[in-house]
C-alpha positions in Angstrom: 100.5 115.8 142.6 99.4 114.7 139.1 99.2 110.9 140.5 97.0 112.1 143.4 94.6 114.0 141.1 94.3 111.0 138.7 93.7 108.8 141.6 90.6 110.7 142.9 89.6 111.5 139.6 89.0 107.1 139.2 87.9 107.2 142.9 85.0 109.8 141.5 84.5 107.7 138.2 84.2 104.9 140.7 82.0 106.6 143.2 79.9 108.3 140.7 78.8 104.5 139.2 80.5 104.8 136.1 81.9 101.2 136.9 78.7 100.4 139.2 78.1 96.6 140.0 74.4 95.2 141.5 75.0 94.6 145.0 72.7 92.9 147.7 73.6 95.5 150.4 72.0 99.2 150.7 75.3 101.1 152.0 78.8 101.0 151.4 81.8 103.0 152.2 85.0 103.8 150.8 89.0 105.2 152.4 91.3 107.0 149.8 94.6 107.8 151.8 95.1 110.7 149.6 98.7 111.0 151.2 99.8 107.7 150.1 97.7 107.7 147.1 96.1 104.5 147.2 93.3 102.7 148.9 93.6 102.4 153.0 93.5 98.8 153.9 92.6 97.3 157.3 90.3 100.4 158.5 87.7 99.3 160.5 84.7 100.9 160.2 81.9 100.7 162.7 77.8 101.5 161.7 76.0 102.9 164.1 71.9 103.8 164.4 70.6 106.1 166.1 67.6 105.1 168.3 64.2 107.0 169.3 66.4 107.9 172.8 69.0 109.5 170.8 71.4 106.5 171.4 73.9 105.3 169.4 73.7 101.1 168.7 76.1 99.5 167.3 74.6 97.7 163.8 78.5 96.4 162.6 81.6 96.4 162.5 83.9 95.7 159.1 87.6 95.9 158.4 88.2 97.9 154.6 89.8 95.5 152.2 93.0 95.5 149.9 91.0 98.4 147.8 90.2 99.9 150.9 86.5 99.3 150.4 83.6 97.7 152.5 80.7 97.2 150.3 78.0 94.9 152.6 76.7 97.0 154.7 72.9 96.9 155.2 71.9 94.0 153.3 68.9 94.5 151.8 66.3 91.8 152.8 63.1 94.0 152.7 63.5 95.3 156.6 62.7 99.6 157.0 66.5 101.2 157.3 65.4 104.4 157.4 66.8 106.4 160.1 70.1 108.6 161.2 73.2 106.4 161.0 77.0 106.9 161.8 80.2 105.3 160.4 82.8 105.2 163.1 86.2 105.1 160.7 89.3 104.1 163.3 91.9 105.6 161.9 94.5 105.6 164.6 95.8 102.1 164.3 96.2 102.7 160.7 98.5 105.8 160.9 100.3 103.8 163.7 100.9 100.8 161.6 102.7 103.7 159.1 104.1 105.1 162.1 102.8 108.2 161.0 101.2 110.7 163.4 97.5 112.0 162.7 95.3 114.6 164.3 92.4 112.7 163.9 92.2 109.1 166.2 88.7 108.4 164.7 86.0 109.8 161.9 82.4 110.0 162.1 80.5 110.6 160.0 76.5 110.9 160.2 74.1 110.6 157.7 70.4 109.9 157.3 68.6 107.1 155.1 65.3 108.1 153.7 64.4 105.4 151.4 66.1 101.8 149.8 68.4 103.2 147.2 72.2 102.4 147.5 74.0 104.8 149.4 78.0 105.1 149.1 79.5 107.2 152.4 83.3 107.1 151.2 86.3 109.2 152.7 89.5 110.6 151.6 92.0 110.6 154.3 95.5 112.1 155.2 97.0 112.4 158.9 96.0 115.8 159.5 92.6 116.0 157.3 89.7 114.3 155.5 86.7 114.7 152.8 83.8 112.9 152.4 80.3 112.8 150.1 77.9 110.7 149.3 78.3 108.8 146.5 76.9 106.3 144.5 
């Protein structure tokens, strides 16, 4: 237990910029598997947009890294990215690769972008539950 509490307490230290780098893009995300205690690589994470039809368009798809983070989404090149997006985490292959079973096959997560600041859309993840927030 004291491992896993340390372990989000960096991912908060992380998430709250206290080790912030300059980055090119405008979102990011982040996958904590809180059960293993460590970073969830090979996630793949889709962005979505929601259009004035109330459709859902796939923007792109990424795969979360050996520190289970994808950190270029968005990049910022002056275009308007306001609107209502969603992350799409697949989390079913993952717990399958474990050979763990999980209640949850997928995650989404919708949020809205009002302006061009950074936004940071992490998640902590077990088989049978998940957190997120927006971060930094």
């Amino acid at each position: 237990m004291e491992k896993i509490i340390a372990l989000l307490l960096a991912f908060a230290a992380i998430s709250q910029g206290l080790y912030a780098q300059e980055t090119s893009c405008q979102l990011s995300s982040h996958v904590l598997d809180i059960n293993a205690g460590r970073p969830a690589q090979d996630i793949k994470i889709t962005l979505s947009k929601k259009d004035q039809a109330d459709n859902w368009n796939i923007i792109d798809e990424k795969i979360t890294n050996s520190k289970g983070r994808i950190d270029d989404f968005l990049p910022k090149d002056g275009k308007d990215t306001n609107g209502v997006y969603k992350l799409t985490f697949h989390t079913q292959p993952y717990f399958k690769a474990l050979n763990q079973r999980s209640f949850y096959p997928f995650i989404e997560v919708v949020f809205e972008l009002l302006d061009q600041e950074h936004y940071h859309v992490p998640i902590t993840l077990s088989p049978f539950g998940y957190s997120t927030y927006r971060g930094n």
